[in-house]
N, C-alpha and C positions, 0 to 999 in steps of 0.2 A: 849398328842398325843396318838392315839391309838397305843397298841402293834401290831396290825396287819401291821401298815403301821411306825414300827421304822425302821431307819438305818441298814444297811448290812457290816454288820463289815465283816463278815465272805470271807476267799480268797480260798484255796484247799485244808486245812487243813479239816477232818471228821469233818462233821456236829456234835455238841454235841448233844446228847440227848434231852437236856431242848430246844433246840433252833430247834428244830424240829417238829413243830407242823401246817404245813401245812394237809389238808386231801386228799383224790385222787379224791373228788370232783371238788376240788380247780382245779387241774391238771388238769381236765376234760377242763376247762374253759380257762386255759392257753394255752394247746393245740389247742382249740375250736378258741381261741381269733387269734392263728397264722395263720391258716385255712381258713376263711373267710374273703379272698383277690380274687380283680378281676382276678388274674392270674389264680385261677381254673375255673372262666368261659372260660377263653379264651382257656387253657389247655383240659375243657370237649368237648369244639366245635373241637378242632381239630380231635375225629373222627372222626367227618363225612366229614372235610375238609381233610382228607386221603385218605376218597372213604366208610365210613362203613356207615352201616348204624345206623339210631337211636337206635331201640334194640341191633345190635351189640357194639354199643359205651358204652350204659350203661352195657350191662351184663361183658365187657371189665375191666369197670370201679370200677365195686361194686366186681367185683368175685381179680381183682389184688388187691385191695387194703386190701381187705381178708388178702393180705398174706405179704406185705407191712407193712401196720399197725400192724399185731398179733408181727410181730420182733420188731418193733419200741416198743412195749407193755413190748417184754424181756430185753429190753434195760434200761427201765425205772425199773424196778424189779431189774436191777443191781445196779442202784442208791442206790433204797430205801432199798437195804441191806444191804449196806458198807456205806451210807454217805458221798460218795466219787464222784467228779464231772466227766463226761465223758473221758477226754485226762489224768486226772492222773491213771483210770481205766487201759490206756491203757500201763502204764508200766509193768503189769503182763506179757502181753505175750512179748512186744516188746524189755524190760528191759529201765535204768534209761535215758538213752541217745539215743538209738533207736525210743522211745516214740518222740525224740524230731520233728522227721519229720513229721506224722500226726498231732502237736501240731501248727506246722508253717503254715501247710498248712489252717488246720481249721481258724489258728487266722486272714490269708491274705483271705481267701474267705470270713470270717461273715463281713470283713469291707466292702470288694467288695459288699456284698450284701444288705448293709444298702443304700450303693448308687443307688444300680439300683432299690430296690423295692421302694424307691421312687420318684426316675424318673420317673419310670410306671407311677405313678398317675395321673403327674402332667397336661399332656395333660385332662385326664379324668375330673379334676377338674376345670381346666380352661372351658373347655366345659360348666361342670354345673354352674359354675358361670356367663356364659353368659348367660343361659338358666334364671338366678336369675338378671337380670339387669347390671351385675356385669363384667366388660369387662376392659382386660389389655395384654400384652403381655407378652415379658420377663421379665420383671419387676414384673408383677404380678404372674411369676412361680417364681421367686427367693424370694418373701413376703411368696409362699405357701410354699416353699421348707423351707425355715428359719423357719416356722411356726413349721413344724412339725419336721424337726433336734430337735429344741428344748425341742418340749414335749419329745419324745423319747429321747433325751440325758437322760434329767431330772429324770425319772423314772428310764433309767439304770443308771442312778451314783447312786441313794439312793439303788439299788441293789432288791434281791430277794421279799423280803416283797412287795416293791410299786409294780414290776408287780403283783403278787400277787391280791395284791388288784385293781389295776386298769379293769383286766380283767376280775375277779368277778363281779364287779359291772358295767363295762362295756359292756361284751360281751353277757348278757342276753337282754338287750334292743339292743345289734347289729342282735343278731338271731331273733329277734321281727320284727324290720325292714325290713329283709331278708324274712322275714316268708310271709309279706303280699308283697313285691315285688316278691316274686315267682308264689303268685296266681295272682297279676296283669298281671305278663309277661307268664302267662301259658293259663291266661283269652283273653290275646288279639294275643297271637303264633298260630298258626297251622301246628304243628308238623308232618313232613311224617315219621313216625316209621319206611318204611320198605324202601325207597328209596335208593341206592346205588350208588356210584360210581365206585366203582374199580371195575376191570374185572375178573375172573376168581377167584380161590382160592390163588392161586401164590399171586397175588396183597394185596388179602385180608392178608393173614397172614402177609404180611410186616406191612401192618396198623395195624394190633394189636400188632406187637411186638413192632414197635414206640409208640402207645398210652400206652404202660402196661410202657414203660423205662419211659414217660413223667408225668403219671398223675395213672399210674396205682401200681405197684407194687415198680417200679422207686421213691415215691412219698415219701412212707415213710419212705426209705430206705434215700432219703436225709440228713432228719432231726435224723437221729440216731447219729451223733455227738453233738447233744444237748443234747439227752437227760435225762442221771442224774443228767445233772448240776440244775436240777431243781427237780427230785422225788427223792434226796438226802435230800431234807426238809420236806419229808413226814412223820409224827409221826412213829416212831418206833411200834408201836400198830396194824398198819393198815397190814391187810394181802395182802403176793405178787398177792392174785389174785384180792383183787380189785383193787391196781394199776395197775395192768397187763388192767385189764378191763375200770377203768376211762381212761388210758391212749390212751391205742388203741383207746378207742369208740371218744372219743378228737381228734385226727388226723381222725379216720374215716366219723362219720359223715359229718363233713362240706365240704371234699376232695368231699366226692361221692355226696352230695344234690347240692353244688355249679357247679362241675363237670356236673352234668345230667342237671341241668340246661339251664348251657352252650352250650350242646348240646343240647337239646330242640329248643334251638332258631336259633342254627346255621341252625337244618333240617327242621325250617318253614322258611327260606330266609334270615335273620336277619343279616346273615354273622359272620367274626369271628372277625372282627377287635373292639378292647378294646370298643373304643368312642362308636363305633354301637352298642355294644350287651346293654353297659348302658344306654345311653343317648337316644338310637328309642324306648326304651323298657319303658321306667321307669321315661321319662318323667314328669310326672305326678306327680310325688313323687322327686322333683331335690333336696327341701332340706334335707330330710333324706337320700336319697342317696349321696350327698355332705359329712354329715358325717360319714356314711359308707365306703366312697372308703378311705378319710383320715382317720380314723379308722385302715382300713388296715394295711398300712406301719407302723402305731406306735406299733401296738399289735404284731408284723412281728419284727422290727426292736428293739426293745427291747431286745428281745430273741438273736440276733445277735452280741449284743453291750454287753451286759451280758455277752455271753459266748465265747465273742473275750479275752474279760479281764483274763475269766479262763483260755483259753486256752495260754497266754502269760505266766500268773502266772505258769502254769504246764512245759512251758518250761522253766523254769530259771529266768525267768525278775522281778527283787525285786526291784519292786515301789508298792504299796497299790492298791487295786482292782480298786475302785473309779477315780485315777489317770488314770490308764489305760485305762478304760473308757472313759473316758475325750480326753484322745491322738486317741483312736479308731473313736470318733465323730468327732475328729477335722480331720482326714486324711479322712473318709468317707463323710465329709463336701466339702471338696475339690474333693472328687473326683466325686460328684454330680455335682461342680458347672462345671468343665469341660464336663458331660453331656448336662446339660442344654445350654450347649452352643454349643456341636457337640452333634445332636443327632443321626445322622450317628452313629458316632463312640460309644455313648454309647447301642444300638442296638446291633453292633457287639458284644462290650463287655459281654451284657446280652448271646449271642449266647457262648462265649466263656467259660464264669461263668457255662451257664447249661454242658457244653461239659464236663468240667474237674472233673463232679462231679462222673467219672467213677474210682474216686482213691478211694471211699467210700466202695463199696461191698466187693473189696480184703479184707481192712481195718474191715471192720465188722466183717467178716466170723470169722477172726482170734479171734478178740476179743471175740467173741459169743465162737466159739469152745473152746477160755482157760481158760472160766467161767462157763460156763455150761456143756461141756463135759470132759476137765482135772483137773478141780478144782472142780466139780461136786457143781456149783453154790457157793462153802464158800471158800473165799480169805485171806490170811494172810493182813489184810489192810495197818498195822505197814511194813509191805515189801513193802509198795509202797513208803513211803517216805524215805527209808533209802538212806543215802549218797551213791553214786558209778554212777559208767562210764560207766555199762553195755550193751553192745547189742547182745540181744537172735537173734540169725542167722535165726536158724527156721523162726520166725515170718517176717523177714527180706524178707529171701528168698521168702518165701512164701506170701507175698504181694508187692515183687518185678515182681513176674512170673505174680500174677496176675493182675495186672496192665495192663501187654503184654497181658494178656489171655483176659482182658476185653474192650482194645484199639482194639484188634486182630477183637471183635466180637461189637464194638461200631458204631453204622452211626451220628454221632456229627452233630450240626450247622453250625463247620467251616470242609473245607477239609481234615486238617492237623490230626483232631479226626474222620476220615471218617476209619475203620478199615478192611483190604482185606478180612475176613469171611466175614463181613457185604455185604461191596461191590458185593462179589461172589456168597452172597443168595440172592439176590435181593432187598439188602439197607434194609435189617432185624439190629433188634438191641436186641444182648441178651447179652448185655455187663455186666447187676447187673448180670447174673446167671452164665457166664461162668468165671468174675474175684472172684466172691464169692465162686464158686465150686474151681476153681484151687486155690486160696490161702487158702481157708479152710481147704481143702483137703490135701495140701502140709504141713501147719502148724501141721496137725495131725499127719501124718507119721513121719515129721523131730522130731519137738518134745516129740511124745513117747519113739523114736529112742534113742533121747538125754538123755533123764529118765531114761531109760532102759540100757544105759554106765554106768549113775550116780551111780545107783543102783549094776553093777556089781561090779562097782569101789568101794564100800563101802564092798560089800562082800568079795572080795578078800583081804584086810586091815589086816592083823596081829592081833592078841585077846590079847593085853596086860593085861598080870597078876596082 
């Protein structure tokens, strides 16, 4: 068997050196392979389903994720300098048992997520299989559904390596296919660049501040609790700026090409619904787009099932990565099959899933400010696994305020995450910038605060002779 695609022994423990031999190419392709899901088409149309127009959508789209992606890029650069997965990172600022909260939460949303991303599909897929002859109902989405559980389990039980490899070799003939459905569906679109909806500027700024929280800035700020559990296997060799740069250009590209897309078709009439933007468009091509859209979820869903297992292992749970894995498919299995069965309700659910993702920015801020501006990027790594009970108040506080600071300034899918800033500026959404500024910001003060006791307490100590 080849070394590239052997077993994943490896749980939260630092990456050893010998076993670290991924490059930030590889990354590039991992990230690329998560990316190229129908949800950013449907995500880029909803510019203009807000009122913008086509230039405003993309310049929304390409200028947010600027700034989206370059953090997600610093995120990966914390990996690949400790060897150290995402959630155990974050015992630095949080301390041993503070850490345990964002560990929980991460580990209940990547299951959540395995389910709904692919529920998504399944409509879409059934579509092209009718379009291929190919005709069933529920029946035939719980064949699809099982279908792809399976690969996706598969891959993440064998661990890092198989994605690794699967995406490599994968997701170059996925951008191939994408490449020449873009020039079909740009060939047969007629795109109005400047057409608008919304009225006034009022109106308009609400649509950008929604489009930068959904697909814009919002985008890759999501996926920042993945991200060292993967540029932790990056050769020790490779300098922080080319992972910084394979990593971001991985999240960026395919977010902004799939995005612009999206909207391309939404401002020649196309509409924004999933089935419509694929199936009126692309026609033409049902079998390569068949394995595209399934494609999706597994290169999606891997990544989620992978780094449920780390983030259990980082809170405490001592079963083998592989196992965990295994119970994450099995509860994400289930919780699919209850979509497919209410799709009402797993709709909402999806609406609920994107809502809550506004505990992530606080959560960031902190992290980013006690690595890069108090530990001045180099971490004691040996302190993150030592035994104790710890919880650093600071970081606490300061990503409990911001929570309130980013619900405060949130307009959510459901009512209950609708936040009265939001509400009072006219259903704006700057929930990533005002819970990242207030927890960030609070984490810095309390924290130096606390350093600054440490340190006097150490001075004032007696000089034994």
């Amino acid at each position: 068997m080849s070394t590239t695609t052997r077993f994943d022994e490896h749980g939260i423990e630092p990456i050893p050196a010998a076993s670290r031999d991924s490059t930030p190419w590889q990354q590039f392709w991992i990230w690329s392979g998560a990316n190229i899901a129908p949800i950013n088409w449907v995500l880029g149309a909803l510019g203009v389903t807000l009122g913008l127009s086509l230039v405003e959508t993309l310049i929304v789209v390409a200028l947010g994720n600027l700034v989206g992606c370059a953090i997600f890029g610093l995120f990966n650069v914390m990996g690949h300098r400790t060897g150290v997965n995402q959630m155990v990172l974050a015992r630095g600022p949080f301390g041993r048992r503070g850490a345990l909260v964002p560990g929980i939460v991460q580990g209940l949303l990547t299951m959540g997520w395995v389910g709904v991303n692919t529920w998504v599909v399944l409509d879409l897929v059934i579509e092209i299989c009718a379009q291929l002859g190919v005709h069933g109902g529920t029946g035939l989405k719980y064949l699809v559904a099982a279908v792809i559980m399976a690969v996706q389990l598969g891959l993440a039980l064998y661990g890092f390596y198989a994605i690794r490899t699967f995406e490599k070799w994968t997701v170059p003939a996925t951008v191939a296919v994408m490449a020449v459905m873009t020039v079909l569906a740009l060939g047969q679109a007629e795109p109005d660049w400047t057409a608008a909806t919304a009225e006034g500027p009022a109106e308009k700024f609400t649509a950008v501040t929604q489009l930068l929280t959904a697909i814009g800035i919002g985008w890759g700020i999501s996926w920042l609790p993945y991200s060292a559990d993967y540029s932790r296997f990056v050769r020790p060799d490779a300098s922080d700026r080319t992972v910084f740069w394979a990593t971001a250009l991985g999240m960026y590209v395919p977010t902004v090409w799939l995005a612009a897309l999206g909207a391309c078709l939404a401002s020649a009439g196309t509409g924004s619904d999933p089935s419509s933007l694929v199936t009126g468009t692309f026609g033409v091509m049902a079998l390569p787009v068949l394995l595209l859209i399934m494609h999706g979820p597994v290169a999606t869903n891997i990544l989620n099932l992978y780094s449920c297992s780390l983030a259990a292992l980082s809170v405490g749970v001592r079963i083998e990565r592989w196992k965990l894995t295994a119970i994450a498919g099995a509860v994400a299995s289930a919780v699919l099959a209850v979509f497919v069965q209410a799709d009402s309700f797993a709709q909402a659910f999806d609406h609920w899933m994107v809502s809550i993702l506004v505990w992530i920015s606080p959560w960031a801020a902190i992290v980013l400010v006690h690595f890069f501006v108090l530990e001045r990027g180099r971490i004691d790594v040996a302190e993150l696994y030592r035994d104790g009970d710890e919880v650093h108040r600071p970081a606490m506080i300061g990503l409990g305020l911001g929570l309130v600071a980013g619900w405060a300034w949130q307009y959510g899918m459901v009512p209950a995450l609708q936040g009265p800033i939001a509400r009072a500026l006219g259903d704006t959404d700057f929930s990533w910038l005002s819970g990242g500024l207030v927890a960030g910001g609070l984490y810095y003060l309390l924290a130096t605060r606390a350093r600054a006791r440490v340190r006097a307490g150490r001075a004032a100590e007696p000089v034994v002779r």
